[in-house]
Each structure stands twice: as C-alpha cells, then as structure tokens.
C-alpha positions as CSV (number, residue, x, y, z in Angstrom):
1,X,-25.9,-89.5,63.7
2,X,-23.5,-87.4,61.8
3,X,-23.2,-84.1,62.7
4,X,-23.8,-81.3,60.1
5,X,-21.0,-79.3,58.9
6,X,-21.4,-75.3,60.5
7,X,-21.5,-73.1,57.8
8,X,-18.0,-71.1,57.8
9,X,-18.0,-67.4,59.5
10,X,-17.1,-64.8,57.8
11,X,-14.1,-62.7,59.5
12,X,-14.7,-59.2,60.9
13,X,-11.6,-58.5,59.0
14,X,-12.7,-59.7,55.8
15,X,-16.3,-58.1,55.8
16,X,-14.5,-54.8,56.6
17,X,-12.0,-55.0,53.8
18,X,-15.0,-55.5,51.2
19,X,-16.6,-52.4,52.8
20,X,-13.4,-50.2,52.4
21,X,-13.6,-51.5,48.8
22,X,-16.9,-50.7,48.0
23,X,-16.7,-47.3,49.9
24,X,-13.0,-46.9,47.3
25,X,-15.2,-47.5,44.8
26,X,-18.2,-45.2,45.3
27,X,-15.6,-42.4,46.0
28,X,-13.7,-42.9,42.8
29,X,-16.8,-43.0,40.8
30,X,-18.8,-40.4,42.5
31,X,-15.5,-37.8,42.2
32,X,-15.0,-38.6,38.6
33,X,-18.8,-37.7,37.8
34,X,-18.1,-34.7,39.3
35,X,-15.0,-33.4,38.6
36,X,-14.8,-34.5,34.5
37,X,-17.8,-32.5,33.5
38,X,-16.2,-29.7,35.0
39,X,-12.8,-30.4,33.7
40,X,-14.3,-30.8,30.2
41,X,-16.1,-27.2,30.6
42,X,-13.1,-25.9,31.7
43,X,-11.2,-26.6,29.3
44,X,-13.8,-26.4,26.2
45,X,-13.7,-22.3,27.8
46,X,-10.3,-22.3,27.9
47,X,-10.6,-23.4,24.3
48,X,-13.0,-21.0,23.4
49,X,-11.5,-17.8,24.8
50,X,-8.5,-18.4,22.3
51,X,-10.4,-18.8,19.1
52,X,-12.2,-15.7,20.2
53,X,-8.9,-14.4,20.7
54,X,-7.9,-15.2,17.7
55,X,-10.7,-14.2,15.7
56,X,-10.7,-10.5,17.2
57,X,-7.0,-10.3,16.3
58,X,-7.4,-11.9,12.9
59,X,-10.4,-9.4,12.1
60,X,-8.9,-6.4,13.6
61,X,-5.8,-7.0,11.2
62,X,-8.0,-7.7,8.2
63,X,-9.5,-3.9,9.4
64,X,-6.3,-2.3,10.1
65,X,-5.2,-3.7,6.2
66,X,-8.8,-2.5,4.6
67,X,-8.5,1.2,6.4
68,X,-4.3,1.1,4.8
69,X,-6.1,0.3,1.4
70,X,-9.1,2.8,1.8
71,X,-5.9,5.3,2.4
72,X,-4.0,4.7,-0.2
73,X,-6.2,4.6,-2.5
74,X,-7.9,7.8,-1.5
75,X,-4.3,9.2,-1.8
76,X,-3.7,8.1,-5.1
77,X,-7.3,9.2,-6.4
78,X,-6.1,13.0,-6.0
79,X,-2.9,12.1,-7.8
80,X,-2.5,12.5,-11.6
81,X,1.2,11.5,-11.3
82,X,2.6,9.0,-9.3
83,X,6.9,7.9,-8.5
84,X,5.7,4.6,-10.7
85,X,4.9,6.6,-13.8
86,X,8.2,8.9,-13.2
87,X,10.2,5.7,-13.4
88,X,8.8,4.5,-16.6
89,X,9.2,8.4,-18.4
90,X,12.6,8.3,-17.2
91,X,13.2,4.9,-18.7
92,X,11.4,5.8,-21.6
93,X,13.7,9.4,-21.9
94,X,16.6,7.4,-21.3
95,X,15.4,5.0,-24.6
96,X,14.2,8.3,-27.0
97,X,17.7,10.0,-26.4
98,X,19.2,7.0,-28.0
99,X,17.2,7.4,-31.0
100,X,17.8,10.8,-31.3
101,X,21.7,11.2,-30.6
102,X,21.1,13.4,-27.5
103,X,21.8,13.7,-23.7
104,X,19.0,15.1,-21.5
105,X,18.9,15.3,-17.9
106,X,15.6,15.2,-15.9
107,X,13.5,15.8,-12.6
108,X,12.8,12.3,-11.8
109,X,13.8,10.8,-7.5
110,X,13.5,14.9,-6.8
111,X,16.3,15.8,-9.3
112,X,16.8,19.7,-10.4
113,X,17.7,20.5,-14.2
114,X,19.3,23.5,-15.6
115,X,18.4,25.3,-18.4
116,X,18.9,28.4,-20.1
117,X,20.5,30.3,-16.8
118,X,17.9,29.1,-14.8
119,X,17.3,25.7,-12.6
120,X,13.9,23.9,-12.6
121,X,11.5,23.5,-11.3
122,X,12.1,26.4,-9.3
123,X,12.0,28.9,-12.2
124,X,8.0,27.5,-12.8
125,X,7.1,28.8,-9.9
126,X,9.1,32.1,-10.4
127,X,8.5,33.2,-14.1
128,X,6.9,34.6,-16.1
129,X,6.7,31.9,-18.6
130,X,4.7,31.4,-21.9
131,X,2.9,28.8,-24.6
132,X,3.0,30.3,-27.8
133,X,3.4,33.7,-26.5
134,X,0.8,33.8,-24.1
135,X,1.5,34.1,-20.5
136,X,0.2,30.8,-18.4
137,X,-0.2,29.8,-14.9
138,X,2.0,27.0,-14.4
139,X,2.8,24.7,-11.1
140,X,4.9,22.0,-10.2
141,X,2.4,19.7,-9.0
142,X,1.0,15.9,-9.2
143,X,-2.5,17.2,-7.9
144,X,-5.5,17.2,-9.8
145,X,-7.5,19.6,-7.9
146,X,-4.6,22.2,-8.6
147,X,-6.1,24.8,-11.1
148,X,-3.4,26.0,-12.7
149,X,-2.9,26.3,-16.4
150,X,-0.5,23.6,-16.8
151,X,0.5,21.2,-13.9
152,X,4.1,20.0,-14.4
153,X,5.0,16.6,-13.3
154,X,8.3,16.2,-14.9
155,X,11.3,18.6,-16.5
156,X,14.4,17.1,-18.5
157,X,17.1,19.3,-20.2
158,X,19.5,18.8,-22.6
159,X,22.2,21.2,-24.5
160,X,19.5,23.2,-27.3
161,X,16.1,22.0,-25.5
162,X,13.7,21.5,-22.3
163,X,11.3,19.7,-22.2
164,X,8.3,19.8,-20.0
165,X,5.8,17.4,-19.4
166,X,2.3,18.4,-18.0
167,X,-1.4,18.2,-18.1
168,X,-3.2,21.0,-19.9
169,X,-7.1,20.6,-19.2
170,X,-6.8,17.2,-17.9
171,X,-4.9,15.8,-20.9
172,X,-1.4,15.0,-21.3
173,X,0.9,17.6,-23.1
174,X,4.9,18.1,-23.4
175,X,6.6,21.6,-24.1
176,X,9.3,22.6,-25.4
177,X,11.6,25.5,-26.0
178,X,15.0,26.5,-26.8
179,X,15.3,30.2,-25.6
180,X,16.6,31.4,-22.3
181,X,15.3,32.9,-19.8
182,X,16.1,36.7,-20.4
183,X,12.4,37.6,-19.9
184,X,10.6,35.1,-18.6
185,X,10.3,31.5,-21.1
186,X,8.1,30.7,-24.0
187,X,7.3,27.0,-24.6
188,X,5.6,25.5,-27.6
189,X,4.0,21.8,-27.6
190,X,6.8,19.3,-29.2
191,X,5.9,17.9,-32.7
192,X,8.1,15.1,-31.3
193,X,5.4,12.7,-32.0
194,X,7.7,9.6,-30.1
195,X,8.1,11.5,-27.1
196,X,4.4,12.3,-27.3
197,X,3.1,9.1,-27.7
198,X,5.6,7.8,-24.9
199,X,4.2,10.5,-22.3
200,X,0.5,9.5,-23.4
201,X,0.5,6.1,-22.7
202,X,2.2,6.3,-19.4
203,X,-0.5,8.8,-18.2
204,X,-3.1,6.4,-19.1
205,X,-1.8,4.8,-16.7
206,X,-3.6,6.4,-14.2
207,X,-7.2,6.5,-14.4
208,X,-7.7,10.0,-12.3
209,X,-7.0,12.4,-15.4
C-alpha cells in the first residue's frame, strides 16, 4: 500500500510574513485615503486665498486709478486754461512773430513780461486798467468760477505792443495796447485776426468755457 503524500505545512514564518504584508498594505492604503483628500483641500485653500489675494489687490488698484481719474477730471472741469493749451499759444506766438517781423516775450512755464514800466501779471492785479476806456475788473486766473471782468490766462510783450489773452463772458478774447502805464492801462481787442483765430481754436480745446 503506498502511502499518501502529507500535504506540506506552511511555516510560521512564512504565514507571518504574508500577515505583515497585508497589514503594510492596509496601512498604506488606509493613510493615503486619509491624508490626500486633506492634502488636496489644503492646498486647493492655499490656492484660493491667493487668487482672493490677488483679486482684492487687482480691484483695489483699479479703484485707487478710478478715484486719480474722478480727480483729475474734477480738477480740470473748473479749469478754462490748462499748461497743455499754454504750450501750444506759445508755439503758436512763437510761429505769428515770424509772420509779422516781431519779437514778443510771454507768461508761459510762470514767466513775467515787462511792459510799459510795469511787469505782468502783477500789474493786473494792481491797476487800474481799461478796455476802450472803461475801467474793468481783471484777474490772473485759469478758473472759471472767477467773476471777474476778464480772466487772463496768458501775457506776451514785445517793443510797441502787449498782448493779453483772456476770456470775456466765457468766450475767448485778446487785448492789446501800446500805452504805458502812467495812469493805469487801456487795452483795445486786437484786429489781428491770425492771432485771433490762433487763440480761438486752442480754447476750444477745452470744453469747460
């Protein structure tokens, strides 16, 4: 009779090895299922706080840059004169005296001019001084709440003649006049009708006249 073959016995060593394996396992996978979901929320926050960030920052600038412009353009609505428009008479002065064989020197980046004894704008504010003999309330002024007679913005001088340049009524208008300034100065408006037309059209610049 033959005898049967025993089936083979497992080691205690081997069945323990298979357990540590399984128990690896169950650790790795159990800590993962724990610990990624949190990760991932973690950093998805993380991620989230700086576009937050970044919007605020990005829409407090985009205020900061709307309040500048609601400034500035508050400023400039009170302005019938502005540095911009000073330039361009100046450039345009500096193009007439060409055409007319003359020299004239002018208010414009804060100058002074002299004329006739006395310097302006200084003497505007001084007097007395005159259109067509009438006596007149003048100022050296780019406001346009000012109430003054005639609101000078610009002065330039030459050897026979001054010229001012203001707004009478609103509405652009340039004097001159070739007297001193014994008693006071009487101005007449220019028949000059370049230096007219010159001044008119860089007002219109500005819409707040």
């Amino acid at each position: 009779m033959k005898h049967m073959k025993k089936p083979e016995k497992r080691s205690i060593g081997s069945i323990n090895s298979i357990v540590w394996i399984v128990l690896a396992l169950l650790v790795i996978f159990g800590g993962y299922k724990f610990f990624y979901p949190n990760h991932v929320t973690n950093t998805q926050s993380v991620a989230d706080k700086q576009s937050s960030s970044k919007i605020t920052k990005t829409e407090g600038s985009s205020s900061e840059s709307k309040k500048a412009s609601t400034s500035k353009k508050s400023t400039n609505k009170n302005k019938i004169w502005t540095n911009k428009q000073d330039s361009e008479l100046a450039t345009a002065i500096s193009s007439w005296e060409q055409t007319m064989g003359q020299s004239y020197q002018g208010t414009n980046k804060s100058k002074s001019v002299s004329f006739g004894g006395v310097n302006f704008p200084s003497f505007i504010s001084e007097g007395p001084i005159y259109v067509n003999q009438q006596e007149v309330s003048m100022k050296w002024t780019t406001s346009k709440t000012d109430d003054s007679d005639y609101k000078v913005v610009a002065a330039y001088a030459g050897s026979m003649y001054l010229y001012l340049f203001t707004f009478h009524n609103n509405a652009p208008e340039v004097l001159v006049t070739s007297q001193s300034a014994s008693d006071g100065m009487n101005f007449k408006v220019t028949e000059n009708a370049q230096l007219v037309s010159s001044f008119e059209k860089i007002a219109a610049e500005n819409s707040n006249i």
